[in-house]
FISE-500079 format. One line per 3 residues: their letters; for each residue z negated, y negated, x negated of N, C-alpha, C. Coordinates in Angstrom, 1 decimal, m for minus. Example, Ala and Ser with C-alpha at 12.3 -4.5 7.8 and 13.67 -1.06 7.14 Angstrom:
REM FISE-500079
AS> m7.8:5.7:m13.2:m7.8:4.5:m12.3:m7.8:3.3:m13.2 | m7.1:2.2:m12.8:m7.1:1.1:m13.7:m7.9:0.0:m12.9;
This chain:
REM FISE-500079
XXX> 0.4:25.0:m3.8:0.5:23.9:m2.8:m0.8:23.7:m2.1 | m1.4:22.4:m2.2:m2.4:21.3:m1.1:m2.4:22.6:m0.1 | m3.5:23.1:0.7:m3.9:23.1:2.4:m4.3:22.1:2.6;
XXX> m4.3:21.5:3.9:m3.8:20.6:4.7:m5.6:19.7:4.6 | m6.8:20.7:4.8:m8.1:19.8:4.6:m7.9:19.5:2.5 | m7.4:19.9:2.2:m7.6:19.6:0.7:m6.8:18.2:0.7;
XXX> m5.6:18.1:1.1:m5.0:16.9:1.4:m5.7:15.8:2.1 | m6.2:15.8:3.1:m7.0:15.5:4.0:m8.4:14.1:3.6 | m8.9:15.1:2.7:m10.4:14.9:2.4:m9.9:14.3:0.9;
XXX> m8.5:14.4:0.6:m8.0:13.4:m0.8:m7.5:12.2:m0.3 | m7.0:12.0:0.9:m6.4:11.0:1.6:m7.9:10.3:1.7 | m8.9:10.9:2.5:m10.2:9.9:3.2:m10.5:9.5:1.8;
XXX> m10.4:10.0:0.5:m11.4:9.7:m0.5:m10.3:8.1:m1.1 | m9.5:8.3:m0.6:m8.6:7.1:m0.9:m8.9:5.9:m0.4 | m8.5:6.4:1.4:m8.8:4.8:2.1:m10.4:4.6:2.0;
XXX> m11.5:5.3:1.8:m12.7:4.8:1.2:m12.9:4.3:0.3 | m12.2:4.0:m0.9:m12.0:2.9:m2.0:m11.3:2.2:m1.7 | m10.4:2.1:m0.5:m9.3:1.0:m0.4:m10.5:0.3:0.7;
XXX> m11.5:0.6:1.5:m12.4:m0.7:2.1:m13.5:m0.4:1.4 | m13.9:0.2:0.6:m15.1:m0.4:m0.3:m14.3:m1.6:m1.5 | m13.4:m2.1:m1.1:m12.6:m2.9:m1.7:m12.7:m4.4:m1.0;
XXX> m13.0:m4.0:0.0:m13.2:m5.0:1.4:m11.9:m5.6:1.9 | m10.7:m5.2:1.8:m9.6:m5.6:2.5:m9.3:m5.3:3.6 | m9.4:m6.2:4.6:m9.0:m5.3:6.3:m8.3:m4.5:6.1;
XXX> m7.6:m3.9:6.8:m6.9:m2.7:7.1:m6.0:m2.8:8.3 | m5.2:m2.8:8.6:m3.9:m3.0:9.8:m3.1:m1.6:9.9 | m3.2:m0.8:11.0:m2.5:0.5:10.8:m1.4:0.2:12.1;
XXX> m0.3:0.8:11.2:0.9:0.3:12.4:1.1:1.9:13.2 | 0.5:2.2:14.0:0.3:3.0:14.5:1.6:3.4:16.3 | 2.4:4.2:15.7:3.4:4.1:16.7:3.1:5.9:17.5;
XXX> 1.8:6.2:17.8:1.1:7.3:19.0:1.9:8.7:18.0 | 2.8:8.6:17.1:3.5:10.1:16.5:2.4:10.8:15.9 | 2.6:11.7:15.4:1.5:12.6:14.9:1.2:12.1:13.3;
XXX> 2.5:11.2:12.3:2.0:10.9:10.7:1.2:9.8:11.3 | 1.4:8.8:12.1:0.4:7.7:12.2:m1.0:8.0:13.1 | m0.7:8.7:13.5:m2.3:9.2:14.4:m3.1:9.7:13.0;
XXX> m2.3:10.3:12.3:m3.1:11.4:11.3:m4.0:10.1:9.8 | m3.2:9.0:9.7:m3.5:8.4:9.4:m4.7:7.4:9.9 | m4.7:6.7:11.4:m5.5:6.3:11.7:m6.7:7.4:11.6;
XXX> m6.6:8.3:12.1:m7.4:9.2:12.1:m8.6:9.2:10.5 | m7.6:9.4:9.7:m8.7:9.7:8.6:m9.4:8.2:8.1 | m8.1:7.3:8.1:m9.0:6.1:8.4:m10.6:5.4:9.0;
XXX> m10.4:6.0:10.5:m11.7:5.4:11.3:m12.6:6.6:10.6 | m12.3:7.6:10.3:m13.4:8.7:9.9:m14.2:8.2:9.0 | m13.0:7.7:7.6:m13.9:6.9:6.5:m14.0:6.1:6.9;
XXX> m14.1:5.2:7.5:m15.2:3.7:7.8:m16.3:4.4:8.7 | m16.3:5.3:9.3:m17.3:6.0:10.3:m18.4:6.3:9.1 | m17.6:7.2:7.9:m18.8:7.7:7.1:m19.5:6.5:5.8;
XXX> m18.7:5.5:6.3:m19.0:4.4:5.6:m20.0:3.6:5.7 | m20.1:3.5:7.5:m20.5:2.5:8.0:m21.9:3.6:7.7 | m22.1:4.5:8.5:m23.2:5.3:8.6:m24.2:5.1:7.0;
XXX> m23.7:5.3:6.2:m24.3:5.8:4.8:m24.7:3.8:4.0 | m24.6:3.1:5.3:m25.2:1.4:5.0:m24.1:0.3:4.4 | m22.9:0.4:3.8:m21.4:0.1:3.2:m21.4:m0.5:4.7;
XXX> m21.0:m2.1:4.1:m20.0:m3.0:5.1:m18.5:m2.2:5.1 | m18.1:m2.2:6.7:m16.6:m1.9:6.5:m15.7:m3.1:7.1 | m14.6:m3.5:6.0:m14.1:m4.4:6.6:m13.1:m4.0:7.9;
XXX> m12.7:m5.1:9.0:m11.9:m5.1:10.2:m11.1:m4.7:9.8 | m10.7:m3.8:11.2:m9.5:m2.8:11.1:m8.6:m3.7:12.7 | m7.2:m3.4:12.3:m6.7:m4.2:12.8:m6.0:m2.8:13.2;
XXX> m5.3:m2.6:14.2:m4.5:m1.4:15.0:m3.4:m1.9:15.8 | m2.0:m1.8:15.6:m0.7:m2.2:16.0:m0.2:m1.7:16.7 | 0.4:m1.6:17.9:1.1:m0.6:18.5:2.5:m1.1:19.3;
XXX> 3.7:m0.7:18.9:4.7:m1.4:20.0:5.2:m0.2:21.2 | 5.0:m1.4:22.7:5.4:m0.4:23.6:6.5:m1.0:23.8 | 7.9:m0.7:24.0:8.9:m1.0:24.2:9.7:m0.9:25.6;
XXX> 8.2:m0.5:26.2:9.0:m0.6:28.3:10.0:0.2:28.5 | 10.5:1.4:27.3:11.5:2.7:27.8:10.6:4.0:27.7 | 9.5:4.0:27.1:8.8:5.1:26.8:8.8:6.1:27.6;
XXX> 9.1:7.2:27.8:8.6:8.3:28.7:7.4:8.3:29.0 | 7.1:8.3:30.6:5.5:7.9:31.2:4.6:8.3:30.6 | 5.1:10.0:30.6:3.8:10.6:29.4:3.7:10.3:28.6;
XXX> 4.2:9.7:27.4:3.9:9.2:26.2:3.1:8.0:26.5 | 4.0:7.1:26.9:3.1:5.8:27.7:2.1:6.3:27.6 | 1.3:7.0:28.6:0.2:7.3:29.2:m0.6:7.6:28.0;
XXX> 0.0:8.8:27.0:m0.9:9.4:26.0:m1.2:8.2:25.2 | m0.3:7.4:24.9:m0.7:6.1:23.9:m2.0:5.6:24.5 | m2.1:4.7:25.9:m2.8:4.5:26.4:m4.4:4.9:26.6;
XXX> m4.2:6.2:26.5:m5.0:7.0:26.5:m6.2:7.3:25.1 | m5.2:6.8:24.2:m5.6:7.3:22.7:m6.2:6.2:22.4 | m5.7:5.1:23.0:m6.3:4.0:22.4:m7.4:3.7:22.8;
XXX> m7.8:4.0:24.2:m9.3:4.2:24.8:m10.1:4.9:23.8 | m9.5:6.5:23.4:m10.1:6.7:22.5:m10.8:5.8:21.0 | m9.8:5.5:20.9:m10.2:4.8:19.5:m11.2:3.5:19.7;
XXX> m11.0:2.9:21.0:m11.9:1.7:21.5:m13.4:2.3:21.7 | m13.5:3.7:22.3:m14.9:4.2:22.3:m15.6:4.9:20.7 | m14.5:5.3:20.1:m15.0:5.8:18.7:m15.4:4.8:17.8;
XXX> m14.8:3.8:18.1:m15.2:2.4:17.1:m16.4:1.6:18.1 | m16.6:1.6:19.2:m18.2:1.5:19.7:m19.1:2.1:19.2 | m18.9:3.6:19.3:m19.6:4.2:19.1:m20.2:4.3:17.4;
XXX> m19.6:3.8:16.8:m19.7:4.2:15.4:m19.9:2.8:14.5 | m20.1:1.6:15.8:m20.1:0.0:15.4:m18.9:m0.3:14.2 | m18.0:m0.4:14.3:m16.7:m0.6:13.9:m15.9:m1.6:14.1;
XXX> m15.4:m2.1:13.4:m14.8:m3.9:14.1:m13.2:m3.6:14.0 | m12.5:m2.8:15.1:m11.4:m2.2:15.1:m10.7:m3.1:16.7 | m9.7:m3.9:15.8:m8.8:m4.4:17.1:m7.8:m3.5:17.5;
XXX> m7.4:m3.3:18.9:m5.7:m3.1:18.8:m5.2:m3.9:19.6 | m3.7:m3.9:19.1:m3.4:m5.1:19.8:m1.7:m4.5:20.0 | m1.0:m4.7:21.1:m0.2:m3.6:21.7:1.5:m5.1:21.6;
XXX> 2.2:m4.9:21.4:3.6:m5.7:21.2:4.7:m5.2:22.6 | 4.9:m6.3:22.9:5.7:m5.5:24.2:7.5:m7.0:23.4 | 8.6:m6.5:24.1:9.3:m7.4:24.0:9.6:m8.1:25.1;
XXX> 10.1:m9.6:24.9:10.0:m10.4:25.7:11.0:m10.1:26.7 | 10.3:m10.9:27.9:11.5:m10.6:29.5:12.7:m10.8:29.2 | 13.4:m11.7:28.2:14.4:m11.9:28.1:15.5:m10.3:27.3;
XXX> 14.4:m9.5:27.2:15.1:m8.4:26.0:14.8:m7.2:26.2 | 14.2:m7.1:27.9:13.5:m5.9:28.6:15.4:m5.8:28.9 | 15.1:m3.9:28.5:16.1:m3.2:29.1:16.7:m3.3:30.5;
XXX> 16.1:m4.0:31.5:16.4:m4.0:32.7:17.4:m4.9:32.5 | 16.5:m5.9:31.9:17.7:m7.1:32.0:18.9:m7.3:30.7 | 18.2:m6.3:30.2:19.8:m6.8:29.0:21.0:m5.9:29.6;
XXX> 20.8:m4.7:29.9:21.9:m3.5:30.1:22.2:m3.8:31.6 | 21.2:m4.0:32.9:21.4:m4.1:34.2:22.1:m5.5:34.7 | 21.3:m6.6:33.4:21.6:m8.0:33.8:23.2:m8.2:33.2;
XXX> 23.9:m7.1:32.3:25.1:m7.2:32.0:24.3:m8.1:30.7 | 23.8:m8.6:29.8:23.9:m9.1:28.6:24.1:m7.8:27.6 | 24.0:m6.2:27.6:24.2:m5.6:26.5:24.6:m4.7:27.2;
XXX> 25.0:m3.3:26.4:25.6:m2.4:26.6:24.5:m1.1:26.4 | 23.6:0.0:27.3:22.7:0.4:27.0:23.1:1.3:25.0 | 22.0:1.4:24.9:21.8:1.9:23.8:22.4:4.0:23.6;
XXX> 22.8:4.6:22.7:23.1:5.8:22.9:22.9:6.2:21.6 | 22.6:7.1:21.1:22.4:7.3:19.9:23.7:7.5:18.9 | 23.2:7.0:17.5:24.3:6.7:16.9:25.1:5.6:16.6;
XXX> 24.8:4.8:18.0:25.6:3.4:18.7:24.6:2.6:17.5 | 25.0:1.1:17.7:23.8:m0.1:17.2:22.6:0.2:17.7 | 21.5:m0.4:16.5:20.2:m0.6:16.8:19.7:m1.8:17.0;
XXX> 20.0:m2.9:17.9:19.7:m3.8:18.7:18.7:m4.1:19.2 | 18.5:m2.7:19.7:17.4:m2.6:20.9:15.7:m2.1:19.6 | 16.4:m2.0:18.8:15.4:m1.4:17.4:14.5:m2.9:17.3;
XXX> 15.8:m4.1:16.9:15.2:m5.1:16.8:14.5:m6.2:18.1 | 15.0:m6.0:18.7:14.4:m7.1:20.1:13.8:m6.3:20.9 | 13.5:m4.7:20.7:12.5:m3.9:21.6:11.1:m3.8:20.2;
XXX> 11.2:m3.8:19.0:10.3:m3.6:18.3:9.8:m4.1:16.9 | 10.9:m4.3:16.3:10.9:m5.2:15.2:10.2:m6.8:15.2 | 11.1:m7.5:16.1:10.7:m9.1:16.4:9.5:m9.0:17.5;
XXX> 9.2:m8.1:18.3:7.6:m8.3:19.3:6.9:m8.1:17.7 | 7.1:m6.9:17.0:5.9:m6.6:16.4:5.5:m7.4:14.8 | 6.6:m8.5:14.8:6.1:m9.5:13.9:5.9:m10.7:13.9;
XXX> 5.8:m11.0:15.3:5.0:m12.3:16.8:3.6:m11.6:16.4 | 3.3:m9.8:16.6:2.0:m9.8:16.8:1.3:m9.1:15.4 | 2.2:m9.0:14.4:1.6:m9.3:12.8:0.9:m10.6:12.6;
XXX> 1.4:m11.9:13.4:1.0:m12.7:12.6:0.0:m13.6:13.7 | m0.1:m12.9:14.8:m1.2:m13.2:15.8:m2.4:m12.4:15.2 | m2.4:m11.4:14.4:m3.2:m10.4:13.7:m3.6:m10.7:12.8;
XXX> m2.7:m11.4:11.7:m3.0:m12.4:10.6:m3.8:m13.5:11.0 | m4.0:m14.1:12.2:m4.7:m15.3:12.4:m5.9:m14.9:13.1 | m6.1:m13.8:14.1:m7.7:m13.1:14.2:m8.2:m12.8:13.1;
XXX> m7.3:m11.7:12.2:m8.6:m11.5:10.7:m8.8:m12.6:10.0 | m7.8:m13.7:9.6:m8.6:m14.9:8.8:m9.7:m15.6:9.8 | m9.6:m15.6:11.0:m11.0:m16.3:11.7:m11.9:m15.2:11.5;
XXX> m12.0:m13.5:11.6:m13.1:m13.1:11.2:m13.6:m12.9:10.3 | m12.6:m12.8:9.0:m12.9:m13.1:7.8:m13.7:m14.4:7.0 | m13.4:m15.6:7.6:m13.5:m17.1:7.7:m12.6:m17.5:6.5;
XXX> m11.7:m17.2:6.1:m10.5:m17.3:4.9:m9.5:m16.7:5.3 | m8.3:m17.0:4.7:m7.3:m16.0:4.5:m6.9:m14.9:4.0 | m6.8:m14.1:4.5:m7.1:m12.3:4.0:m5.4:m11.9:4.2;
XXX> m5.4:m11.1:2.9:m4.4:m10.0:2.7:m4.4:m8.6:3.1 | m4.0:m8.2:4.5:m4.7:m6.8:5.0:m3.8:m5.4:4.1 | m4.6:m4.8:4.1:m3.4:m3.8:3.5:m2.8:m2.9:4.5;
XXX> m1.3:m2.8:4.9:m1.1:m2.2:6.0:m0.9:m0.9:6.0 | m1.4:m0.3:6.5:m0.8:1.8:6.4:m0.5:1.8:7.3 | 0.8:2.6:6.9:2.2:3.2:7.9:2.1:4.9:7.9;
XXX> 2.1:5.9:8.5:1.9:7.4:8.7:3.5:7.3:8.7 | 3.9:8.2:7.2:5.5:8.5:7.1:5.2:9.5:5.9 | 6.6:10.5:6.4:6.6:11.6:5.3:7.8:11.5:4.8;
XXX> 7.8:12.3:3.3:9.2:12.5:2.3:10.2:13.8:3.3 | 9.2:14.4:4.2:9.6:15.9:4.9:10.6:14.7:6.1 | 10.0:14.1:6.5:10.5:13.6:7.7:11.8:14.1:7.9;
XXX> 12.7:13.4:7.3:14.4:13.5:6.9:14.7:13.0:6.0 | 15.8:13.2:5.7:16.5:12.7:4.3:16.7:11.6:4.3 | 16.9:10.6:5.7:17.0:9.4:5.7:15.9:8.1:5.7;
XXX> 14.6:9.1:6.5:13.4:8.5:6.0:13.3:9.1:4.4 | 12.9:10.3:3.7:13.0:10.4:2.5:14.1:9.1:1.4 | 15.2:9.3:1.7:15.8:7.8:1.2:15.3:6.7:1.2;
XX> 14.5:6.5:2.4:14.8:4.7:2.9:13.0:4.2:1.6 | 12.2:5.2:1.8:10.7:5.8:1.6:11.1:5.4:m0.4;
């Protein structure tokens, strides 16, 4: 079995031919540890890209906050993303993020407090799947699609990476 830098440094050798390809890049980055691990090796290779004289095309960064998050996480998201806004300064990188909230009409206050739904429990319907994160975050797919074609000056096909394992569960394993 792979150790984890042998995996690693096969992964970076990947998304470094996927933008010496010159396709933006869109990482739907939801603050967990498969998607961080992804962004991560990502900005690394365009870091060691940019450095070594290689245009790197725009990276586009997704994030849905859904207004239930636990503060800390909130926070840590927040927090990471600063990161990533200083590491892509620092490293001259043309990295948006751009954060999905759902609309007033579909904020938990007002659907479960305002009497329009019934709060969410697990197991129950996923409802709240689609009007807390699904529908914001495909308003702000195609607000994303419309910054990279102006910075592109065409219409671009981004390739999007998602951070998901076969280990996850059986049901991400299935769905995968």
């Amino acid at each position: 079995q792979e150790d984890v830098e042998h995996k690693a440094a096969k992964a970076e050798r990947v998304l470094t031919r996927l933008l010496e390809c010159g396709n933006p890049c869109c990482v739907s980055w939801s603050a967990g540890k498969d998607s961080s691990a992804v962004l991560n090796l990502l900005l690394c290779a365009a870091a060691r890209m940019n450095r070594s004289g290689h245009a790197v095309p725009p990276i586009f960064v997704t994030h849905a906050d859904t207004g239930i998050e636990n503060p800390e996480v909130a926070l840590y998201a927040r927090n990471e993303m600063t990161a990533v806004r200083t590491f892509a300064r620092e490293h001259n990188l043309d990295v948006t993020i751009e954060t999905s909230h759902p609309t007033l009409l579909n904020h938990w206050a007002v659907r479960v407090i305002g009497g329009r739904a019934l709060p969410p429990f697990p197991g129950t319907n996923r409802d709240c799947t689609a009007d807390w994160k699904i529908a914001p975050m495909r308003k702000l797919r195609t607000r994303a699609l419309k910054l990279l074609e102006e910075k592109c000056g065409a219409p671009v096909e981004p390739v999007v990476l998602l951070g998901t394992r076969y280990a996850e569960s059986t049901s991400r394993s299935a769905s995968m």
